[in-house]
N, C-alpha and C positions, 0 to 999 in steps of 0.2 A: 441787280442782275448783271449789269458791265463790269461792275468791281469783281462779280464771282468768275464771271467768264473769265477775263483778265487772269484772275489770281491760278485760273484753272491750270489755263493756256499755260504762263508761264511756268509754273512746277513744273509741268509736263514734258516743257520743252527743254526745261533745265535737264532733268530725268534724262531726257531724249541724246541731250548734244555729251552728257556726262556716258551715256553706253555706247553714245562715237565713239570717244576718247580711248574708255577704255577697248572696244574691236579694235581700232586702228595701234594700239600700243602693243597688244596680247597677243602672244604666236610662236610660230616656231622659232623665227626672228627677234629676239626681245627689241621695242622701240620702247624707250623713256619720254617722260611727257616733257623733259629737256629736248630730245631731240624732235618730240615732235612737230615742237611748237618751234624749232630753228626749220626744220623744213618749209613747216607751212610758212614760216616770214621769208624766206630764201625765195620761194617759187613764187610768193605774190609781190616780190618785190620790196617790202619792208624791210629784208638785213641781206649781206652780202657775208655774214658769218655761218662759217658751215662746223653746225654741232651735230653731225653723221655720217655714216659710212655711204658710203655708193650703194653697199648691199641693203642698206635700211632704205634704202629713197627707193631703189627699185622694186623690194618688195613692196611698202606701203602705194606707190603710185600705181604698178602693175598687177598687185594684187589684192591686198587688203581695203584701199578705196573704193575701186568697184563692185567690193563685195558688199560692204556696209552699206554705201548708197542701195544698192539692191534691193539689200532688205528692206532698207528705212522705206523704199517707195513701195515695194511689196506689201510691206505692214501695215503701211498708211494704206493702200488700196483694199487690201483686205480689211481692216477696221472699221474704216465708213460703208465701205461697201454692208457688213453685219450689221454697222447700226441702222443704215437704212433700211434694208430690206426689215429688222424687227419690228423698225419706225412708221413700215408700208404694212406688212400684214399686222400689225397691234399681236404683236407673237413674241416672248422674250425667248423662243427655241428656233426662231429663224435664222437662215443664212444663207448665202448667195449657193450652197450647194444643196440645198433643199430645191431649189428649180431647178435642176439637173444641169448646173454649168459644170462643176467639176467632172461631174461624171462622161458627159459629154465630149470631154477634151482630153479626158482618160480613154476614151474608147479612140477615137482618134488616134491620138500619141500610139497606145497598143499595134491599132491598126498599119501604121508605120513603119514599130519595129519588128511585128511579125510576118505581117505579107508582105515580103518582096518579088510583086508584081512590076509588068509592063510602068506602070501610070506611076508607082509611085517611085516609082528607079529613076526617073524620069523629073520627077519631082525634086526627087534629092539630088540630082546631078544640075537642074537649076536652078533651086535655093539653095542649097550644100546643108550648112551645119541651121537654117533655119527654118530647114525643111521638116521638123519634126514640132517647133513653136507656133509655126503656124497650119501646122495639121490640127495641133492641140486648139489655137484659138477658133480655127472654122471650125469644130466639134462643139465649140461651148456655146456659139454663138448659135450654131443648127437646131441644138438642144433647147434651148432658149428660144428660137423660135415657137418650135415645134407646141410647147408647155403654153406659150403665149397666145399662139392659135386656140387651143385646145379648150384655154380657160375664158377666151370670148363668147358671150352669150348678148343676143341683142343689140352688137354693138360695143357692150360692156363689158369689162374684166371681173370678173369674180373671183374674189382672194380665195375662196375654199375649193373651187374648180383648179385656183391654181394652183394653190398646193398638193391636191389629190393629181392633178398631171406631172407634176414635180416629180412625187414619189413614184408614177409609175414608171416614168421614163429614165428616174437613176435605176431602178429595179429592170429594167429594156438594158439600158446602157451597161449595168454592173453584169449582166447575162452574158451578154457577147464580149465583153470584154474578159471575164471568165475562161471562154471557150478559146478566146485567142490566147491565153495565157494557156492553156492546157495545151494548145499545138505547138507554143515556141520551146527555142531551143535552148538548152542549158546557159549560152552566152544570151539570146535575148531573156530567159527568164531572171537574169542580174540586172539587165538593165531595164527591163520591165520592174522589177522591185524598187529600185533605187529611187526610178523617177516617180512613182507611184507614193513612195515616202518623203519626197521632197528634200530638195540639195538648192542651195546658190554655187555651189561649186562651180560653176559653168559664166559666173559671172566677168565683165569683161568691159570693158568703155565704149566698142559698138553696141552690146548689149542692153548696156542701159538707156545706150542715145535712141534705139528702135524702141524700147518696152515705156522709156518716158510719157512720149505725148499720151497714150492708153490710158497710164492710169495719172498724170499728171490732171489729166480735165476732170477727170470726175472727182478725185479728193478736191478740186476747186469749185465744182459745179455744186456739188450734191449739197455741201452746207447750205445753199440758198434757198433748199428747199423744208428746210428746219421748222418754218413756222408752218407749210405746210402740213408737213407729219405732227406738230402739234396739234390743229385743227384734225386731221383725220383719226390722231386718238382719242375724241372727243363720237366718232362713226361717222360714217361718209357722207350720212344725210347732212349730219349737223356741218360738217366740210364745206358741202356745198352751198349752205345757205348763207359762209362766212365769208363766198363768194372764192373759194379753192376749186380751179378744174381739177377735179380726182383723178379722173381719165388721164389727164396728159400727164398729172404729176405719176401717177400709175407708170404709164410708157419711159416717159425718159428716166425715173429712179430703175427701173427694171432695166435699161439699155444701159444705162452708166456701170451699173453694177457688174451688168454681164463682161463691160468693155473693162473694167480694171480686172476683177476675175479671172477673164478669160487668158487674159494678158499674162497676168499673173501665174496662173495653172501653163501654159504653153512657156516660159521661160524656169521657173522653178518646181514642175510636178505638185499634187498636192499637198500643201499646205494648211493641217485643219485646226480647227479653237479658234484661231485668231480674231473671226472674224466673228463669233459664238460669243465666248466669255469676256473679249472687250467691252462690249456694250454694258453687258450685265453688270463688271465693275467697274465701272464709270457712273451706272445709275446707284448702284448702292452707295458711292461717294457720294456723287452730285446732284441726286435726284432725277427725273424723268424728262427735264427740257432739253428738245435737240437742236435746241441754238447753243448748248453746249456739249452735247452729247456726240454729236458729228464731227464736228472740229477735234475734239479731247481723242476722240476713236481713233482718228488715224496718227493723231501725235502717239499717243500709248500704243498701237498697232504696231508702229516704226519701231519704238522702245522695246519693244517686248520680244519682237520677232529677229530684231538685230543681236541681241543679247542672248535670246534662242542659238542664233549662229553664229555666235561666240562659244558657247556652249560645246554645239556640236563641234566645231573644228577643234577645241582644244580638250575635252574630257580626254579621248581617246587614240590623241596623237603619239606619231602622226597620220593614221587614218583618223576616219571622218565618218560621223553618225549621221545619219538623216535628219534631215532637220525635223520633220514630221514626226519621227521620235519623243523629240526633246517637245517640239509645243504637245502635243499628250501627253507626255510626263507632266509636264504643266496646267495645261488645258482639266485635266482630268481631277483632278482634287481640286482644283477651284471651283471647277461646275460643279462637284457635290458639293461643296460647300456652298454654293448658291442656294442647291435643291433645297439641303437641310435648313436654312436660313426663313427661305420661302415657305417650308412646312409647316416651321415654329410660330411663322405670323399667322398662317392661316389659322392654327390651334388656338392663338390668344384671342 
């Protein structure tokens, strides 16, 4: 089982550092991986040899860096975050927006850019340009409450109460946030789109140093809880008899998830699949254990969502596609092909 982990881990990583490589190289600016690699030794001190222009250093440091890391943590937070949450309700159609956290930080965000009231002019004029990430993050986090209230019975969480709350309150959330969209204006109806399909365009080196610590602890935290979720897909009874608090692993897989999620959705708009059909191809590789399964999630998360936006910045340069686009172009024929995969075993 360490040798498989191992052998997992590092493909993936391999995978991972090779769609660095190529983001960081690929662009309006062409960088060679000549020069990339004189940069990187120039600025960590390894060569005093300069194989680059001033314009390649300042694009890749000012731009293209902060965008990739973005992703990569972005992808990583959404990844695990999907395989936990499939890992928590034994559900391979879960995902952190199935509790109503995106939707919740979409109505937020909306709420933002279309009511320009007293409180939130107010808002924006003391958080400036992050007054809009973290309108999105306390939306996801409200919503998230709200579903977690809702699904307590006795003390106890109930996975089917929670998802039935789930759904009601993305269906509350997608309503009003409809209707805000219906009163904005031509100018907010663009940018109500855009962010609504998800961009890193916005990416930046304050950016990442605020959205880090959010999703940094739970891609760290959540694996620990692997062999938990392997006991709970066994049923909560048997969980608990293997001496797993359900309950508390319940509470904090649900808070972790919401805190990278949320983070996630309030910095890059929504972002969907990732955090869907990760999981699923990962267990059709490696099987159903998430002492691999969580770790592998957010390294291929990272992978796939970086490479995503790669995609979009360069198909249709030099404008830029939503990223949200590009992962449902993708997202979307791999989950059928999951389905149909899934159908043919149940026939045999």
């Amino acid at each position: 089982m360490q040798n498989k982990l191992k052998t997992t881990l590092l493909i993936l990583l391999a995978v991972l550092v090779l769609v660095i490589i190529l983001s960081c190289c690929i662009g309006a600016v062409s960088i060679s991986f000549a020069n990339l690699s004189s940069m990187v030794a120039y600025q960590t001190g390894l060569s005093k040899i300069i194989n680059f222009t001033l314009q390649q250093q300042a694009v890749l440091l000012a731009l293209r860096l902060p965008r990739v890391f973005l992703g990569v943590l972005i992808g990583a937070g959404l990844g695990i975050s999907g395989a936990a949450m499939q890992g928590l309700f034994r559900n391979p159609l879960a995902e952190p927006g199935l509790i109503g956290i995106q939707s919740g930080a979409a109505l937020f965000a909306v709420m933002m850019i279309v009511l320009e009231v007293k409180l939130f002019a107010q808002l924006t004029g003391l958080l400036g340009y992050y007054a809009l990430a973290i309108a999105a993050f306390a939306g996801a986090c409200l919503s998230t409450f709200l579903v977690y209230r809702l699904a307590i019975q006795n003390g106890k969480t109930v996975i089917t109460t929670l998802l039935l709350a789930g759904i009601a309150i993305n269906a509350l959330a997608g309503s009003f946030t409809g209707l805000l969209t219906y009163m904005a204006t031509d100018a907010q109806l663009r940018s109500i789109t855009f962010w609504s399909l998800g961009s890193l365009g916005g990416a930046s080196w304050q950016t990442l140093g605020c959205l880090f610590p959010f999703i940094a602890i739970p891609v760290f935290v959540l694996p620990f809880f692997a062999k938990a979720l392997n006991a709970i897909a066994l049923g909560e009874a048997q969980a608990s008899h293997l001496g797993i608090n359900v309950g508390f692993t319940k509470k904090i897989i649900i808070v972790l998830a919401t805190m990278a999620v949320g983070a996630s959705v309030a910095v890059a708009g929504i972002i969907g699949f990732i955090g869907l059909i990760i999981p699923h191809i990962l267990r059709m590789a490696c099987g159903a254990d998430n002492k691999i399964i969580m770790p592998a999630s957010a390294i291929l998360g990272a992978a796939v969502l970086t490479l995503a936006d790669l995609v979009s910045r360069t198909i249709v340069a030099p404008t830029e596609l939503p990223i949200g686009i590009i992962t449902a172009l993708i997202g979307t024929p791999v989950f059928i092909y999951i389905i149909n995969s899934q159908r043919k075993k149940n026939y045999q």
